[in-house]
mmCIF file of the N, C-alpha and C atoms, coordinates in Angstrom:
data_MODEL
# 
_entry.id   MODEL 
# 
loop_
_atom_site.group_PDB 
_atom_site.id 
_atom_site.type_symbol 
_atom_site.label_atom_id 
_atom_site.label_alt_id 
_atom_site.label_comp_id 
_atom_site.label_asym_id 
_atom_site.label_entity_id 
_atom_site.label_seq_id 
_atom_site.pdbx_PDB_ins_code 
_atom_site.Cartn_x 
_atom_site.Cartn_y 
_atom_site.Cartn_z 
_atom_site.occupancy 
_atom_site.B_iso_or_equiv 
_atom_site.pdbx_formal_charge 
_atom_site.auth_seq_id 
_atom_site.auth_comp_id 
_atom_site.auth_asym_id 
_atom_site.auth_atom_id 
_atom_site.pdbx_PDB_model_num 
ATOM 1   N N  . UNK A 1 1  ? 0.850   -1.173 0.000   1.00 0.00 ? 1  UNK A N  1 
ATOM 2   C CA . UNK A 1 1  ? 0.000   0.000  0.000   1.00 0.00 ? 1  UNK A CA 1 
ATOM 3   C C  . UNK A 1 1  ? 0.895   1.235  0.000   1.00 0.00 ? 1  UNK A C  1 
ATOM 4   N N  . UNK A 1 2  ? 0.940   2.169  -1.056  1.00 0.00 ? 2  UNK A N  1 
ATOM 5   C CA . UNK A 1 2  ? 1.644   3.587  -0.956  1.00 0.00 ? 2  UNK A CA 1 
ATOM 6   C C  . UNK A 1 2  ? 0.848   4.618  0.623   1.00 0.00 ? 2  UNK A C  1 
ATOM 7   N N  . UNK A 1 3  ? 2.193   5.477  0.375   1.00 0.00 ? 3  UNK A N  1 
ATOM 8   C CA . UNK A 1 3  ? 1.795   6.332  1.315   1.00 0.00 ? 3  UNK A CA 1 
ATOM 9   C C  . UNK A 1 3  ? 0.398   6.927  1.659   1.00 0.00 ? 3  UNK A C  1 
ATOM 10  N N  . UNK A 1 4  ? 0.186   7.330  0.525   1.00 0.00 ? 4  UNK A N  1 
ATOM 11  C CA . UNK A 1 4  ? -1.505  7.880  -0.178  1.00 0.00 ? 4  UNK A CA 1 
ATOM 12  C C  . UNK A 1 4  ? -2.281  7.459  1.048   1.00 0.00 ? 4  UNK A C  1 
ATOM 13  N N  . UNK A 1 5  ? -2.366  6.173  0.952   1.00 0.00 ? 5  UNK A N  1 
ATOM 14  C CA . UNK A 1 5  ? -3.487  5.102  2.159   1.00 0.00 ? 5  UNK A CA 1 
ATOM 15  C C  . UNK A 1 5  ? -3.567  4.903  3.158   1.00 0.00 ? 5  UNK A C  1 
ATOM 16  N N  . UNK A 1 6  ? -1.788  4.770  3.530   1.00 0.00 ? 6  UNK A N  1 
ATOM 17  C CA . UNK A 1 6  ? -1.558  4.423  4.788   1.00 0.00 ? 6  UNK A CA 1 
ATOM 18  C C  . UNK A 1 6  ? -1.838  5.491  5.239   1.00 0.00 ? 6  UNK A C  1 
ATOM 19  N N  . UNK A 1 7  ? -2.079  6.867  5.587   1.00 0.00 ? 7  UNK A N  1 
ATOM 20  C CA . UNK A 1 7  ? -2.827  7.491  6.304   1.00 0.00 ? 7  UNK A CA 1 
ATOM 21  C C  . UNK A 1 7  ? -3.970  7.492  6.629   1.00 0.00 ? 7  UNK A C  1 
ATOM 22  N N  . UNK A 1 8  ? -4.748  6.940  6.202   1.00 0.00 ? 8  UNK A N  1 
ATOM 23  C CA . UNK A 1 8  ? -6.507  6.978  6.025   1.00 0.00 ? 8  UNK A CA 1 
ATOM 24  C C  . UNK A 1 8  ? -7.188  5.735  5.526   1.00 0.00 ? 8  UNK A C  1 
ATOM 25  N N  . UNK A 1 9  ? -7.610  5.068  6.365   1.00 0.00 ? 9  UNK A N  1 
ATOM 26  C CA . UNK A 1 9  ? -8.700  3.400  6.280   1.00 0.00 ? 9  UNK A CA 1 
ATOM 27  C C  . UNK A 1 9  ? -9.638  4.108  5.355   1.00 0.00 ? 9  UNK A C  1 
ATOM 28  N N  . UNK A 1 10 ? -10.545 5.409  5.281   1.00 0.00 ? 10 UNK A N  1 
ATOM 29  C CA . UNK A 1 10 ? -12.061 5.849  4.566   1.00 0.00 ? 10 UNK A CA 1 
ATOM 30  C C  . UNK A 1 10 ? -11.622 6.498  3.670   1.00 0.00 ? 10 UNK A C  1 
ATOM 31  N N  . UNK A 1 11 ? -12.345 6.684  2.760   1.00 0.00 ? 11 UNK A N  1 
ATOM 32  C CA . UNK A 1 11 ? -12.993 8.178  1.386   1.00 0.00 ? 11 UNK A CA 1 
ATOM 33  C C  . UNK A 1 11 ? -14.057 8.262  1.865   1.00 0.00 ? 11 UNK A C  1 
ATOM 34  N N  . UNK A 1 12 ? -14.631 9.691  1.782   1.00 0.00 ? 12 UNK A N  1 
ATOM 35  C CA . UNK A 1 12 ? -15.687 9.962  1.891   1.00 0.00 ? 12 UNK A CA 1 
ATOM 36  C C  . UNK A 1 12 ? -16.463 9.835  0.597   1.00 0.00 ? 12 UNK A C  1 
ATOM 37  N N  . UNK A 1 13 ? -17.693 9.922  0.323   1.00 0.00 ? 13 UNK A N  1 
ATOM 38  C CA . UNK A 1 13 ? -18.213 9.772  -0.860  1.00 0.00 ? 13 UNK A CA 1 
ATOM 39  C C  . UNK A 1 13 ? -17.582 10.443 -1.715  1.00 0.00 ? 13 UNK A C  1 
ATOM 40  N N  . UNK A 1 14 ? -17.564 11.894 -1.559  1.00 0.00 ? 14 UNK A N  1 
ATOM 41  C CA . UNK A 1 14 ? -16.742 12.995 -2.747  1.00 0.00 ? 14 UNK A CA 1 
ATOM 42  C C  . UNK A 1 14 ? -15.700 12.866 -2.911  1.00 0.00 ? 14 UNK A C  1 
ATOM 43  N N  . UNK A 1 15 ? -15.096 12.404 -2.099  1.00 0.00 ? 15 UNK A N  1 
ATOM 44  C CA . UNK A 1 15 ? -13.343 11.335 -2.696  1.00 0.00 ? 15 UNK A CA 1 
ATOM 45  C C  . UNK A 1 15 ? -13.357 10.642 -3.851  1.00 0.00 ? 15 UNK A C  1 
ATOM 46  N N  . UNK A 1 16 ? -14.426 9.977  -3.512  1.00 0.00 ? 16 UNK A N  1 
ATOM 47  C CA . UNK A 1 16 ? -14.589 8.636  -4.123  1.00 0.00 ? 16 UNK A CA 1 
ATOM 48  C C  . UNK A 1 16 ? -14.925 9.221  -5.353  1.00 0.00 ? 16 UNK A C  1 
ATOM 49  N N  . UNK A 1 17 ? -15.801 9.810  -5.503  1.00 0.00 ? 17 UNK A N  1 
ATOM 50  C CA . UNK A 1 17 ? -16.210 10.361 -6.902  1.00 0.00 ? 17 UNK A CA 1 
ATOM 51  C C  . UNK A 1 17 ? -14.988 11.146 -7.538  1.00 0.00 ? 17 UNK A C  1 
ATOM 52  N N  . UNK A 1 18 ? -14.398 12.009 -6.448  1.00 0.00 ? 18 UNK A N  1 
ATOM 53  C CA . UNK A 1 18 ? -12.913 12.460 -7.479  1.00 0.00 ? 18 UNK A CA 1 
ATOM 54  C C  . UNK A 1 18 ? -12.035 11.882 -7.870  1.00 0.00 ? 18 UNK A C  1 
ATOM 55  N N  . UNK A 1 19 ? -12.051 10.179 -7.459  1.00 0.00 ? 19 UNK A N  1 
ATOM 56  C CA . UNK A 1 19 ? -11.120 9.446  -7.199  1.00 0.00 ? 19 UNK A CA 1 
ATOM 57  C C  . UNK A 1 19 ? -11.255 8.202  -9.189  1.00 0.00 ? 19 UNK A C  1 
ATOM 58  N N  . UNK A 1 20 ? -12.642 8.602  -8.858  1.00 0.00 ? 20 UNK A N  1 
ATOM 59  C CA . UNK A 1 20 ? -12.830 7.914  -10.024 1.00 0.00 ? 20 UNK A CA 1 
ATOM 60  C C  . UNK A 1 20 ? -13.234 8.653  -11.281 1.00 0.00 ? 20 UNK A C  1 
ATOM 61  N N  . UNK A 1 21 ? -13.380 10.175 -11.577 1.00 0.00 ? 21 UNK A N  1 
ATOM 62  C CA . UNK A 1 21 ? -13.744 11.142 -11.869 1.00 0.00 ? 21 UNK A CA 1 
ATOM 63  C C  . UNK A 1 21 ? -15.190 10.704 -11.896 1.00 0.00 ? 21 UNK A C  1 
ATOM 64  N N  . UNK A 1 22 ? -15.694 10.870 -11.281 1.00 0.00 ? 22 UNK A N  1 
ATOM 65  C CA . UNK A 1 22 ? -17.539 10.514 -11.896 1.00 0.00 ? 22 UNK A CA 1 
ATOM 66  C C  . UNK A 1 22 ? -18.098 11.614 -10.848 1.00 0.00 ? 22 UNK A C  1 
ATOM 67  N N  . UNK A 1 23 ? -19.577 11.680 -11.525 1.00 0.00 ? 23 UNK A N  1 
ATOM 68  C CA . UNK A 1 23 ? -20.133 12.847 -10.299 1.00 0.00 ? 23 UNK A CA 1 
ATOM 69  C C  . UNK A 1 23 ? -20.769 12.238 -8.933  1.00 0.00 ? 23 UNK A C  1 
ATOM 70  N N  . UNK A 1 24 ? -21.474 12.735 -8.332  1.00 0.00 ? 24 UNK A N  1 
ATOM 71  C CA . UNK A 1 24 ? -22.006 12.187 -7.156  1.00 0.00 ? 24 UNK A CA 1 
ATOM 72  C C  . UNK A 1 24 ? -22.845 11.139 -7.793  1.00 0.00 ? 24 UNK A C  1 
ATOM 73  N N  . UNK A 1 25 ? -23.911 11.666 -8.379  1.00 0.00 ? 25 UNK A N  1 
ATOM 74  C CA . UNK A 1 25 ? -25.026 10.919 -9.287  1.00 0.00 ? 25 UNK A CA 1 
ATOM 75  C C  . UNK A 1 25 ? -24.390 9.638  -9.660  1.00 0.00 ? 25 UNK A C  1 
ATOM 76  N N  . UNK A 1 26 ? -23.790 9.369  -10.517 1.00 0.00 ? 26 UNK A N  1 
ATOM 77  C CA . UNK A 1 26 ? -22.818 8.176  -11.058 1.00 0.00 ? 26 UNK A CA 1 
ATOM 78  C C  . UNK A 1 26 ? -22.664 7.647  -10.172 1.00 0.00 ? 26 UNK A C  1 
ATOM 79  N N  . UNK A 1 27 ? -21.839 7.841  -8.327  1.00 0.00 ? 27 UNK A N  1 
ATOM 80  C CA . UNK A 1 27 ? -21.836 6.900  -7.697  1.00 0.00 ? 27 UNK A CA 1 
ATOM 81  C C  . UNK A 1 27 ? -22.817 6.230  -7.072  1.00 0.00 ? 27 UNK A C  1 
ATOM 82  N N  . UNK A 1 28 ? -23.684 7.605  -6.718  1.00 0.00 ? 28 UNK A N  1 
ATOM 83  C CA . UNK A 1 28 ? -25.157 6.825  -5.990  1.00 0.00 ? 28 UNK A CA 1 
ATOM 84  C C  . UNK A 1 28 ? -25.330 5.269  -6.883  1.00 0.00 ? 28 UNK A C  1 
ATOM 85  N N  . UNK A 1 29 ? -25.263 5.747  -8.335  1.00 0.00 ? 29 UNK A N  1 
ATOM 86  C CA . UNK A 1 29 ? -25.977 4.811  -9.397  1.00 0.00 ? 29 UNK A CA 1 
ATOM 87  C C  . UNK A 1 29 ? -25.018 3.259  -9.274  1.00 0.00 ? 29 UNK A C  1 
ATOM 88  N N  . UNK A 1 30 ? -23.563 3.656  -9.274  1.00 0.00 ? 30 UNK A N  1 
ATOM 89  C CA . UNK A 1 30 ? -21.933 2.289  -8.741  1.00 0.00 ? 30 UNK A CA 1 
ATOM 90  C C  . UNK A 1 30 ? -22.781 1.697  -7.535  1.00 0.00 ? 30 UNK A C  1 
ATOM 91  N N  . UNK A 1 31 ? -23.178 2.227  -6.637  1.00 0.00 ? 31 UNK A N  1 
ATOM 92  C CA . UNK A 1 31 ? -23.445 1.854  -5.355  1.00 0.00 ? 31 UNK A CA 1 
ATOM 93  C C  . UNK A 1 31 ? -25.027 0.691  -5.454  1.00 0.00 ? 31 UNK A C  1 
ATOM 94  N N  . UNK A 1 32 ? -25.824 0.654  -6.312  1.00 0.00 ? 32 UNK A N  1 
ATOM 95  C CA . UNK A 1 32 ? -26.445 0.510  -6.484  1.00 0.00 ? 32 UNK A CA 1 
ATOM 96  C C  . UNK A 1 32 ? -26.853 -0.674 -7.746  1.00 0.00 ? 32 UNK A C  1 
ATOM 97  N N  . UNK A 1 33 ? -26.180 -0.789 -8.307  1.00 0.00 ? 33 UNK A N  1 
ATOM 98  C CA . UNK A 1 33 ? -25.828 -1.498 -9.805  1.00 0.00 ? 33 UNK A CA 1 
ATOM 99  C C  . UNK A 1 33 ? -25.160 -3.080 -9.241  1.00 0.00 ? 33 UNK A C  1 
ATOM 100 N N  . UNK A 1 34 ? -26.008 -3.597 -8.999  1.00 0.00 ? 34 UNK A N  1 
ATOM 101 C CA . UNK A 1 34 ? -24.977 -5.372 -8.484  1.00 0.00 ? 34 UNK A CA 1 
ATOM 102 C C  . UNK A 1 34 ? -23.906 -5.502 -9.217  1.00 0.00 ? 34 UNK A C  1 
ATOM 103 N N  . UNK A 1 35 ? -24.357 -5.398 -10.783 1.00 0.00 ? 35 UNK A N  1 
ATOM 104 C CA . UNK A 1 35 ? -23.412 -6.026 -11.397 1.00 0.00 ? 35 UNK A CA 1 
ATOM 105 C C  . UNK A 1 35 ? -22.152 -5.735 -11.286 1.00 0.00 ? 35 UNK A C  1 
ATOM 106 N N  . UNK A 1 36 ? -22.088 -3.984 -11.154 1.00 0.00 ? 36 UNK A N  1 
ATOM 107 C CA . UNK A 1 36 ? -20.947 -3.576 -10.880 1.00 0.00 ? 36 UNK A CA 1 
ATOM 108 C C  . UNK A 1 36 ? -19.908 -4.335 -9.464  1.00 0.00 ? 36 UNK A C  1 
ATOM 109 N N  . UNK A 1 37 ? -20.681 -5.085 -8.970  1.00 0.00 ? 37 UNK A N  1 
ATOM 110 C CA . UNK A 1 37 ? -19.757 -5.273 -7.438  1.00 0.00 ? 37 UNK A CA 1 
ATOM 111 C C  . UNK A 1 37 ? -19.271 -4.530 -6.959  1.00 0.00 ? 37 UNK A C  1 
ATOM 112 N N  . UNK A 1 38 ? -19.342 -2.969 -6.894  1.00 0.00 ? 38 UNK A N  1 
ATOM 113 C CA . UNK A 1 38 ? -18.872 -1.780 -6.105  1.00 0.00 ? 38 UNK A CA 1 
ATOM 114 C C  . UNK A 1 38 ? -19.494 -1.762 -4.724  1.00 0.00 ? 38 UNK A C  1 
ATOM 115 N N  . UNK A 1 39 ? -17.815 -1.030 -4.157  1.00 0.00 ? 39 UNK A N  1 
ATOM 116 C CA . UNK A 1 39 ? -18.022 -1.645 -2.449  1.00 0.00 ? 39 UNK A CA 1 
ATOM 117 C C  . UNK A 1 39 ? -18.705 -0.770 -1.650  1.00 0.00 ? 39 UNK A C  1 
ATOM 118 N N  . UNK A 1 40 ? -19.694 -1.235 -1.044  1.00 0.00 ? 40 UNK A N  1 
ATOM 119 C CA . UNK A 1 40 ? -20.902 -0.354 -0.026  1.00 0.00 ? 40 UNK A CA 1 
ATOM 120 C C  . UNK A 1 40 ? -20.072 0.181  1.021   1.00 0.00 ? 40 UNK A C  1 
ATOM 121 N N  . UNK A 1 41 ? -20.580 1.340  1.122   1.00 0.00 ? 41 UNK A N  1 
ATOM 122 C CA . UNK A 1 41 ? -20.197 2.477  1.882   1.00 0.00 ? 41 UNK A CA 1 
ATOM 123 C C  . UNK A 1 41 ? -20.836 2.409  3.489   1.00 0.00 ? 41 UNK A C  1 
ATOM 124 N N  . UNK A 1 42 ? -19.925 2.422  4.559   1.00 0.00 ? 42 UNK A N  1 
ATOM 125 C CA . UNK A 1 42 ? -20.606 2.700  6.074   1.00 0.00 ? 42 UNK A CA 1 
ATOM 126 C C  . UNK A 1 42 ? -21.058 3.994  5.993   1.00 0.00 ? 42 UNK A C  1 
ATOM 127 N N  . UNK A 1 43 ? -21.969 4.130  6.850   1.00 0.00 ? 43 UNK A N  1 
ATOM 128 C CA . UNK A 1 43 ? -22.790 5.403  7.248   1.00 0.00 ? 43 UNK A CA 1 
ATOM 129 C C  . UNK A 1 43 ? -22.717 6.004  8.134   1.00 0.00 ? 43 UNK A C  1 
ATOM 130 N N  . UNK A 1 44 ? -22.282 6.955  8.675   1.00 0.00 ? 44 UNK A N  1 
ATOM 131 C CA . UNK A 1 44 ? -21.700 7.240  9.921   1.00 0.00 ? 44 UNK A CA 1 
ATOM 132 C C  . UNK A 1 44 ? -22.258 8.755  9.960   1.00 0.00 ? 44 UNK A C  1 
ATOM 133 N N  . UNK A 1 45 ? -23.275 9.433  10.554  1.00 0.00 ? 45 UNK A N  1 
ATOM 134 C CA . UNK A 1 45 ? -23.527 10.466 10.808  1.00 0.00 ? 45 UNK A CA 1 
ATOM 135 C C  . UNK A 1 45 ? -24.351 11.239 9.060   1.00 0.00 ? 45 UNK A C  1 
ATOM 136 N N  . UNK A 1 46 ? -24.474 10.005 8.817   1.00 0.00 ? 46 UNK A N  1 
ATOM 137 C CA . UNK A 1 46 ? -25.266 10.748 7.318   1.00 0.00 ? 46 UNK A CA 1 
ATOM 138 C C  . UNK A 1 46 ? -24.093 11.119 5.942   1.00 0.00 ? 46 UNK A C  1 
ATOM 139 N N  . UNK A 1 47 ? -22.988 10.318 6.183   1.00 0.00 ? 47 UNK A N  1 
ATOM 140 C CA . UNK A 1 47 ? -21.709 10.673 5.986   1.00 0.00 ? 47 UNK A CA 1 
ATOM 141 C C  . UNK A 1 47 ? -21.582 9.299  5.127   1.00 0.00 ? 47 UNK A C  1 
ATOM 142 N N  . UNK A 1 48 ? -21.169 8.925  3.925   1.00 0.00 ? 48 UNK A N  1 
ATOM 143 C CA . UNK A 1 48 ? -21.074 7.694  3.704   1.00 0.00 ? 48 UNK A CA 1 
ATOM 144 C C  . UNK A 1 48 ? -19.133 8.063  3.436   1.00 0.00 ? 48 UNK A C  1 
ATOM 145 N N  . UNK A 1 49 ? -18.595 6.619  3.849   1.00 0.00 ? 49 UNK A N  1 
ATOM 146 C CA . UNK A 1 49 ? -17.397 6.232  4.391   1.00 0.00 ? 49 UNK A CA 1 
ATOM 147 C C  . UNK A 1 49 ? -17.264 4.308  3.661   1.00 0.00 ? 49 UNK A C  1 
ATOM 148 N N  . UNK A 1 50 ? -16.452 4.963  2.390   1.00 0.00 ? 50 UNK A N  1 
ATOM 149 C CA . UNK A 1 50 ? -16.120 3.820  1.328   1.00 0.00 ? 50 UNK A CA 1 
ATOM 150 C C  . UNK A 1 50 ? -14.669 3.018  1.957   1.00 0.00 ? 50 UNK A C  1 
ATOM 151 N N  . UNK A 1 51 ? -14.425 2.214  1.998   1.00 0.00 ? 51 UNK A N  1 
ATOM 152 C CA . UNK A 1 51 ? -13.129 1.554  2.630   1.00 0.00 ? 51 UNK A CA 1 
ATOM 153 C C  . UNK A 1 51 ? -12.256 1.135  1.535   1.00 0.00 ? 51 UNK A C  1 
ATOM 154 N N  . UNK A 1 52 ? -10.893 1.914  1.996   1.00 0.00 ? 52 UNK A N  1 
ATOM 155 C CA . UNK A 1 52 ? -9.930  1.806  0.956   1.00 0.00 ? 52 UNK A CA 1 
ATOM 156 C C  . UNK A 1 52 ? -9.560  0.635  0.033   1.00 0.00 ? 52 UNK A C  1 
ATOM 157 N N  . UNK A 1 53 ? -9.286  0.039  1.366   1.00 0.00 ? 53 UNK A N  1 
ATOM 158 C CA . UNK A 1 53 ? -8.804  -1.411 0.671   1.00 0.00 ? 53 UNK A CA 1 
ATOM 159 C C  . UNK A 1 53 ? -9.887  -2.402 -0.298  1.00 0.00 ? 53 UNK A C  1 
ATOM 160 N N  . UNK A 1 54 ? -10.922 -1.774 0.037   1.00 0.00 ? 54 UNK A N  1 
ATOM 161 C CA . UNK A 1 54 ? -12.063 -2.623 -0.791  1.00 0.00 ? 54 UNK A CA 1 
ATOM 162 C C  . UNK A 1 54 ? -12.369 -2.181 -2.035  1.00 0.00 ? 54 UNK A C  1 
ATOM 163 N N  . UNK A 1 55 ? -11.909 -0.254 -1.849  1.00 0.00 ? 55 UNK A N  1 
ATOM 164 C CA . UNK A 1 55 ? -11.930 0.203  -3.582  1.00 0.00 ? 55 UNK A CA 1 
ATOM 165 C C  . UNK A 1 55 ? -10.385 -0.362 -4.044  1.00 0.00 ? 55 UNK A C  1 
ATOM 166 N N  . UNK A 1 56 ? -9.647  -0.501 -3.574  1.00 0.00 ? 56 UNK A N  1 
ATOM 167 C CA . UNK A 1 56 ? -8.212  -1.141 -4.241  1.00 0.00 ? 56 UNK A CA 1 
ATOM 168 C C  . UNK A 1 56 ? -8.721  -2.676 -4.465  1.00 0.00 ? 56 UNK A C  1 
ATOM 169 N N  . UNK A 1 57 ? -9.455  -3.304 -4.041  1.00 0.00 ? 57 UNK A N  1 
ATOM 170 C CA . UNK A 1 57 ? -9.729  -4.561 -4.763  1.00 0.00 ? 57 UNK A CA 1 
ATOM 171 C C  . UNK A 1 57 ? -11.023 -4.804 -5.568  1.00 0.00 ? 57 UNK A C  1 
ATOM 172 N N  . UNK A 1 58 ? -11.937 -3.866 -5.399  1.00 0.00 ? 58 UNK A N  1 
ATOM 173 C CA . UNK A 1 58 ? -12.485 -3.875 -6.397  1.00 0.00 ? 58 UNK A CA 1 
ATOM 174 C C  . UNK A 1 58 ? -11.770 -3.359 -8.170  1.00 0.00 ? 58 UNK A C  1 
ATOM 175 N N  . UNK A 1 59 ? -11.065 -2.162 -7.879  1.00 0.00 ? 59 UNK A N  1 
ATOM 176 C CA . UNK A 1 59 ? -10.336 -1.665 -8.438  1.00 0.00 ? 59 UNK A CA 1 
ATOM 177 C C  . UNK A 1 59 ? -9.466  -3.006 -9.574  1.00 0.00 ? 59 UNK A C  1 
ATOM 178 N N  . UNK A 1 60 ? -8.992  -3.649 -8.495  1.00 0.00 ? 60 UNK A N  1 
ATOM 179 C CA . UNK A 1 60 ? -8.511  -5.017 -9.098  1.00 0.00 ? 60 UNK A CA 1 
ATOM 180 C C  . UNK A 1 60 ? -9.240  -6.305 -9.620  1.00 0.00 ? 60 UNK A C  1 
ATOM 181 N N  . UNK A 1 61 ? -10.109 -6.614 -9.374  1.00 0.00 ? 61 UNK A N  1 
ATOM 182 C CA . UNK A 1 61 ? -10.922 -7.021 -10.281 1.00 0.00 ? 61 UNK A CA 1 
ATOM 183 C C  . UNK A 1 61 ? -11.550 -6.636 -11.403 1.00 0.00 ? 61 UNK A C  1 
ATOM 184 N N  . UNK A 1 62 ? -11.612 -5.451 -11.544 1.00 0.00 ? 62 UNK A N  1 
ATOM 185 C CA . UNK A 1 62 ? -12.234 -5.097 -12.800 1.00 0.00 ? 62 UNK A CA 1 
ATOM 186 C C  . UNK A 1 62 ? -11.059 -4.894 -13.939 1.00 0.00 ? 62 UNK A C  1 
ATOM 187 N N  . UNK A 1 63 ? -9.740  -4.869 -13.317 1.00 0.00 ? 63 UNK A N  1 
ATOM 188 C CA . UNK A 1 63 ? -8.425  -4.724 -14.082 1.00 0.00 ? 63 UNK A CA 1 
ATOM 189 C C  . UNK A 1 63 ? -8.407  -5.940 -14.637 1.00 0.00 ? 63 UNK A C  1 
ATOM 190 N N  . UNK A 1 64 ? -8.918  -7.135 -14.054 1.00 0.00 ? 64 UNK A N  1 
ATOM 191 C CA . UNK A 1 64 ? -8.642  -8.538 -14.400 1.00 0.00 ? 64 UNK A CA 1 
ATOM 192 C C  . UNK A 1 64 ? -9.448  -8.788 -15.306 1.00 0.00 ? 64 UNK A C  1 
ATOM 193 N N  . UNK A 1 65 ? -10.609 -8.518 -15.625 1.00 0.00 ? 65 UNK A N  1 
ATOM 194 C CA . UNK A 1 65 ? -11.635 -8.241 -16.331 1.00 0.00 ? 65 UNK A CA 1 
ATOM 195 C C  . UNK A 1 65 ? -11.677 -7.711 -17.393 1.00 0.00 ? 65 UNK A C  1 
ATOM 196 N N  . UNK A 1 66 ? -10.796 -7.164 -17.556 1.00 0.00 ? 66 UNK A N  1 
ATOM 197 C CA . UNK A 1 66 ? -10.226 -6.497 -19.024 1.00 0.00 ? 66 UNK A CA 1 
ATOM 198 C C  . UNK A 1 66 ? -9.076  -6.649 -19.251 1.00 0.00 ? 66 UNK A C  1 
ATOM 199 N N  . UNK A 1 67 ? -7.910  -7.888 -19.002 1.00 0.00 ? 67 UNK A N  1 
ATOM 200 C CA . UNK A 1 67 ? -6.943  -8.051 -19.255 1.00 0.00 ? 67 UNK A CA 1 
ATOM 201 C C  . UNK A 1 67 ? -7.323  -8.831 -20.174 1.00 0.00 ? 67 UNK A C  1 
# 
């Protein structure tokens, strides 16, 4: 894991969306889409909180997926 991570277990939703360039909308829609297997977000104060390591392996599966 690079430095990037090892500071921080969460993204907040708007991370996440800058992270993948997409807008909010788009993720609601990732979050929601089975097929996609995109990783559900904890909820914490109305706050959704995506877990790193689970977008780095989702991340990796879909790399495998198009190799």
């Amino acid at each position: 894991m690079n430095a990037e991570h090892s500071s921080r277990e969460y993204l907040t939703g708007k991370q996440v969306a800058t992270r993948y360039q997409i807008t909010p909308v788009s993720l609601y829609r990732w979050e929601r889409d089975q097929r996609l297997g995109f990783p559900q977000p904890m909820i914490v104060n109305r706050r959704k909180l995506f877990k790193i390591d689970e977008l780095i392996a989702w991340e990796r599966s879909r790399a495998k997926g198009t190799a």
